[in-house]
C-alpha positions as CSV (number, residue, x, y, z in Angstrom):
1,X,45.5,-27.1,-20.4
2,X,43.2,-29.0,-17.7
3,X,44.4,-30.2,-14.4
4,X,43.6,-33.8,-14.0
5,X,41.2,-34.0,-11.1
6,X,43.4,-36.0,-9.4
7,X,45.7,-33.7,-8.9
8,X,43.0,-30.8,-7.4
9,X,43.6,-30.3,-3.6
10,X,40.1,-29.2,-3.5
11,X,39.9,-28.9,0.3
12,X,43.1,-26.7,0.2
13,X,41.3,-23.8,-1.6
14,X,38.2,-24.5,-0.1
15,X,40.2,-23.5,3.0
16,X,41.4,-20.3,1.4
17,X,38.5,-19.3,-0.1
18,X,36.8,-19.5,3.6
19,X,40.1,-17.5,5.1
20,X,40.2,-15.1,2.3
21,X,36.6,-14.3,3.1
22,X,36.9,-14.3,6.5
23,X,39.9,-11.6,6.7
24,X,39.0,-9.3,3.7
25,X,42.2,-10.3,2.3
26,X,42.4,-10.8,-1.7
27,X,44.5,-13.8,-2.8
28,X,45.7,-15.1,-6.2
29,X,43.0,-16.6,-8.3
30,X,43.4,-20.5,-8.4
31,X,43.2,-20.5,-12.7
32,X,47.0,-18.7,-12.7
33,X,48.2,-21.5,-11.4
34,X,46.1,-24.5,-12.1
35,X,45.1,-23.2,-15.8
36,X,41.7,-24.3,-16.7
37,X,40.2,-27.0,-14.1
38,X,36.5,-28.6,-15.5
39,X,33.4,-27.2,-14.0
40,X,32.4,-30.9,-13.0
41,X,35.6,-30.4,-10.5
42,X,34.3,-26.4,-9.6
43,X,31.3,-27.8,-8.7
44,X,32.6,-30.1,-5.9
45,X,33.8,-27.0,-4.2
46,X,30.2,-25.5,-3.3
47,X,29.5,-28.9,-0.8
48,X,33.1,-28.1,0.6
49,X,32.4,-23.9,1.5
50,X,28.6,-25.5,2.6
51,X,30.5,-27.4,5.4
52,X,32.9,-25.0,6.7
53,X,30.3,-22.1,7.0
54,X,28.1,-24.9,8.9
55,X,30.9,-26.0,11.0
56,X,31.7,-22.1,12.1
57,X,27.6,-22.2,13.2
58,X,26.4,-20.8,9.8
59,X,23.0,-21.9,8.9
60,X,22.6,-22.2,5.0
61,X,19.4,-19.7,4.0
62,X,19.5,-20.0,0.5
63,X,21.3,-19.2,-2.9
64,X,22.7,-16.5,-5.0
65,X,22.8,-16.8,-9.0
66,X,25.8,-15.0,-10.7
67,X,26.2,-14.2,-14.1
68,X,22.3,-14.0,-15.0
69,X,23.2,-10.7,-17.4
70,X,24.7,-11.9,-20.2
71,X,26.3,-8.3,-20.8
72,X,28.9,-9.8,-17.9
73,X,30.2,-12.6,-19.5
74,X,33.0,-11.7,-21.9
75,X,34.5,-9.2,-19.6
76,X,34.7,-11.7,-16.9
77,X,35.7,-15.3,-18.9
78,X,32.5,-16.8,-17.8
79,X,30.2,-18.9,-20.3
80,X,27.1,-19.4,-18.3
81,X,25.2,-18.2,-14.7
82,X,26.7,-19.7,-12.1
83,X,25.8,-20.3,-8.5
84,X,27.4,-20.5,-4.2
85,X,25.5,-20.5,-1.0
86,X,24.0,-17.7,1.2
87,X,23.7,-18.2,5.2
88,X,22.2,-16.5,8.2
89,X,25.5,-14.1,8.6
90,X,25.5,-13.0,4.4
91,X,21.5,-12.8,4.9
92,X,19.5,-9.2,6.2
93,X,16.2,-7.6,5.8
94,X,17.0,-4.5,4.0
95,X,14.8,-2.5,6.2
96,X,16.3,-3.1,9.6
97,X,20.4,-2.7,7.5
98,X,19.8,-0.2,5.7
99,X,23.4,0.8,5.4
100,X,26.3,-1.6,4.7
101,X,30.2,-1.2,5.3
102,X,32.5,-1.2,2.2
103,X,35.5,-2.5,4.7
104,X,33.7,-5.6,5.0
105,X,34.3,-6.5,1.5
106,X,37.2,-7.3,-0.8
107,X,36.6,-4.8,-4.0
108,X,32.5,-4.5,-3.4
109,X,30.0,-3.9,-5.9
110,X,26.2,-3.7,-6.0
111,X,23.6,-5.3,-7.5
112,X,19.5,-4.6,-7.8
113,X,17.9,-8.1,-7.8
114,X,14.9,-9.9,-7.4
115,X,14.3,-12.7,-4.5
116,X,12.0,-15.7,-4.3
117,X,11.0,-17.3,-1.1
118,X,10.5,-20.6,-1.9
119,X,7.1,-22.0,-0.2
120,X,8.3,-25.8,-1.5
121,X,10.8,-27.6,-3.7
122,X,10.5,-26.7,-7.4
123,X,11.4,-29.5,-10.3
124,X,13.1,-29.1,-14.0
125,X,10.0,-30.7,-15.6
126,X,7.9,-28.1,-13.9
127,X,6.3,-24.5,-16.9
128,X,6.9,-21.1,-15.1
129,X,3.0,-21.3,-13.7
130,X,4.4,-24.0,-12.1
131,X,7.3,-23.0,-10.9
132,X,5.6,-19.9,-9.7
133,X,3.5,-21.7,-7.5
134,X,6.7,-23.1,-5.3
135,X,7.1,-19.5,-4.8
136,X,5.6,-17.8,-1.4
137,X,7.2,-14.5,-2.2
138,X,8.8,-12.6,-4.3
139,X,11.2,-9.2,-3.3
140,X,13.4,-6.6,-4.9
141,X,16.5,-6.1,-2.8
142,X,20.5,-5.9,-3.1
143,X,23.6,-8.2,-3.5
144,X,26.5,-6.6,-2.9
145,X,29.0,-9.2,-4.7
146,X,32.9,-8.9,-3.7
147,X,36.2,-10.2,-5.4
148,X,38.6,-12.1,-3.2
149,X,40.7,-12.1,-6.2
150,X,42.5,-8.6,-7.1
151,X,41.0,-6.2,-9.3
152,X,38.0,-8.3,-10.4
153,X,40.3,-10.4,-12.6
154,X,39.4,-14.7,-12.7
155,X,38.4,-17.4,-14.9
156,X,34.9,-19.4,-14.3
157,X,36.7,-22.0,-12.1
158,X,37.6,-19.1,-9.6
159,X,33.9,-17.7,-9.5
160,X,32.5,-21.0,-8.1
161,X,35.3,-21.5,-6.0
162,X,34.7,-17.9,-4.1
163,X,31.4,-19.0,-3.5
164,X,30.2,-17.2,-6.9
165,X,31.6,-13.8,-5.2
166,X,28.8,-13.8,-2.5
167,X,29.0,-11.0,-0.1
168,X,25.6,-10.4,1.6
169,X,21.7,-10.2,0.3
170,X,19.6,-7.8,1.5
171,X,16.1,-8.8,1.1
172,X,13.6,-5.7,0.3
173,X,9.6,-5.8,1.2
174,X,7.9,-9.4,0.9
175,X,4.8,-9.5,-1.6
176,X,3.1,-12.7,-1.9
177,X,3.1,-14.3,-5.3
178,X,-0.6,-15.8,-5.0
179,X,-3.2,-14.8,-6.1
180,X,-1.4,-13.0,-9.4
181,X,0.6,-15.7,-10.8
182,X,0.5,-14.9,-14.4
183,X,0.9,-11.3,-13.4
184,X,4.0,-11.9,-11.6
185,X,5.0,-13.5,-14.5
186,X,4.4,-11.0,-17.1
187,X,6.1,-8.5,-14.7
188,X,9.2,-10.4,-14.1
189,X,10.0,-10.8,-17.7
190,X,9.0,-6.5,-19.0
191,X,9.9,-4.4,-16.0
192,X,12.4,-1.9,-16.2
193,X,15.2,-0.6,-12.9
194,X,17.7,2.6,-12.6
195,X,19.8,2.6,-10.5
196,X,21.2,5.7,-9.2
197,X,24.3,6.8,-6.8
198,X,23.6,10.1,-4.9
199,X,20.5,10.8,-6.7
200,X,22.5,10.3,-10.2
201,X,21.7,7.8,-12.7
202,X,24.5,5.3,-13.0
203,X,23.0,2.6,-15.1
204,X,19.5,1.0,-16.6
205,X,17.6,-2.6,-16.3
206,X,15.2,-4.9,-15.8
207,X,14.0,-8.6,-16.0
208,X,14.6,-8.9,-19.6
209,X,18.6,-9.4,-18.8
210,X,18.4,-11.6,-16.0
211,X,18.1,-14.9,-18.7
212,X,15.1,-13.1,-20.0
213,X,13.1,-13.1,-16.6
214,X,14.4,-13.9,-12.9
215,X,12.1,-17.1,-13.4
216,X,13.9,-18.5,-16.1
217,X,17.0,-17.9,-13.8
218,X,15.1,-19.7,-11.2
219,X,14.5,-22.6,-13.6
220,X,18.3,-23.1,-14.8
221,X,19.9,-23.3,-11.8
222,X,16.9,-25.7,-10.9
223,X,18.0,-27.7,-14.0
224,X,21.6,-27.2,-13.2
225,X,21.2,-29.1,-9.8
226,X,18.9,-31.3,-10.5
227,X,21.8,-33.0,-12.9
228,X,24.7,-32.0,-9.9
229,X,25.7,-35.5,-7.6
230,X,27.8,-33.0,-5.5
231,X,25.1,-30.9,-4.5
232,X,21.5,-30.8,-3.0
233,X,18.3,-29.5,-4.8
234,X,16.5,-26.5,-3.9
235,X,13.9,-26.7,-0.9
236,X,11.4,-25.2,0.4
237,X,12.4,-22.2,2.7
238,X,15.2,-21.2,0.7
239,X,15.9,-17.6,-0.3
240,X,17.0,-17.7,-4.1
241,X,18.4,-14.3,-5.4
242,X,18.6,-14.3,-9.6
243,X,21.2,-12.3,-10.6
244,X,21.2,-8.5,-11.0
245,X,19.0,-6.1,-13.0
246,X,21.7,-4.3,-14.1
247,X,25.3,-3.9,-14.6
248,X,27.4,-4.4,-10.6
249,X,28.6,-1.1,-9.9
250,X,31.6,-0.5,-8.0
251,X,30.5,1.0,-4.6
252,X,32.4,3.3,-2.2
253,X,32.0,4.8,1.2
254,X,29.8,7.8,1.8
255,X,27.2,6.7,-1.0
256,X,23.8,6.4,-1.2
257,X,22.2,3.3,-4.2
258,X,18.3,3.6,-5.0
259,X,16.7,1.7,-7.3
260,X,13.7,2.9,-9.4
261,X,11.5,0.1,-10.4
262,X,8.9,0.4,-13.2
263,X,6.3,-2.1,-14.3
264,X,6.1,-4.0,-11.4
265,X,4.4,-3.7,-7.9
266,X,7.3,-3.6,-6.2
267,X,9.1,-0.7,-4.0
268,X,11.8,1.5,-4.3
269,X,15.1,0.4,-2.7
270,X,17.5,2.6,-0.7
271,X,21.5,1.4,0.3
272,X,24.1,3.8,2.1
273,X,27.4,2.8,2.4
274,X,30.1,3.8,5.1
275,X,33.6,3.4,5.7
């Protein structure tokens, strides 16, 4: 049963979403006790968590997509990728932090994916070429993606509410997209990952489950906001990470995450994790 959105204190969960994020602290998922609120009314929240990370001095970098593998979306009650906001404090070059800390996460988990750096502002009506050429760079990095609600257990509602369980990017090497367009392309949509934990293989990948390439991820949540009234398009300067390459993986302290990437020009990525 739907909650009229009348009756949606949407600036009351904004304001535990932000606490619960804040402190580490896991708190009840809003669906138990709302039931199913619309994803119109989820999709208000995003504007809401924009403001209060801008009002603690956050600047807004970019976005994260959730929920680009389709092999995610039974197990966690979602229907369709998803999106929330990344800022200056969630955002690092991978080589300068090369080890994160599992206590600074609610239930952390880690996720290979591929970055654009947007040069300008991309448009639905725009082919890949296209949208290719808004894009200045393009990286391989890591989300590691937490759950403010216990034991990874929400509906879709909750996802966009916890800022679509953003924890921090960390952006891997910078390779310009021009001159190789079509290349990039090609790449984005055939390359394969592994990802490994102490030098053992954990799981397999690649841009084919990421909505069939990271580009077509880039293009739907282009799509998505160019029909949202709550929230602003892309722009140029925005960081965009797509989704991950492979299953998230449940990370603990004392381990070491590499991804192997085949098929693409792009380098090997190395996480620690500590206590």
């Amino acid at each position: 049963m739907s909650v009229p959105t009348d009756a949606l204190d949407l600036q009351t969960i904004a304001a535990k979403v932000v606490s619960s994020l804040a402190s580490h602290r896991q708190i009840p998922a809003f669906s138990h006790s709302l039931g199913a609120p619309s994803m119109a009314d989820a999709y208000r929240l995003p504007a809401l968590l924009r403001a209060a990370f801008e009002a603690r001095g956050e600047k807004i970098t970019g976005r994260k997509i959730g929920f680009t593998n389709r092999q995610m979306w039974a197990a966690h009650g979602v229907k369709a990728p998803i999106w929330g906001y990344c800022t200056n404090r969630t955002t690092c070059k991978l080589d300068s932090t090369p080890v994160q800390f599992v206590s600074a996460f609610a239930e952390p988990r880690i996720e290979p994916e591929i970055m654009f750096g947007l040069g300008r502002a991309p448009s639905p009506l725009m082919d890949e070429i296209d949208l290719l050429g808004c894009v200045d760079w393009i990286a391989l990095g890591y989300e590691i993606v937490q759950s403010i609600f216990p034991s990874w257990k929400f509906a879709a509602f909750d996802t966009i509410a916890a800022n679509a369980l953003h924890g921090t990017l960390l952006v891997g090497k910078r390779h310009a997209i021009a001159p190789r367009k079509e290349a990039w392309r090609n790449e984005l949509a055939s390359f394969t990952v592994e990802l490994s934990c102490n030098a053992e293989p954990r799981q397999t990948g690649g841009g084919a489950l990421v909505l069939d390439s990271p580009l077509r991820a880039l293009r739907h949540l282009v799509e998505l906001l160019a029909a949202d009234p709550h929230n602003p398009p892309l722009c140029a300067g925005e960081i965009i990470s797509t989704g991950t390459l492979t299953l998230a993986m449940p990370v603990s302290a004392g381990e070491a995450w590499t991804t192997t990437v085949r098929g693409i020009p792009l380098e090997n990525i190395t996480l620690r994790l500590e206590a």
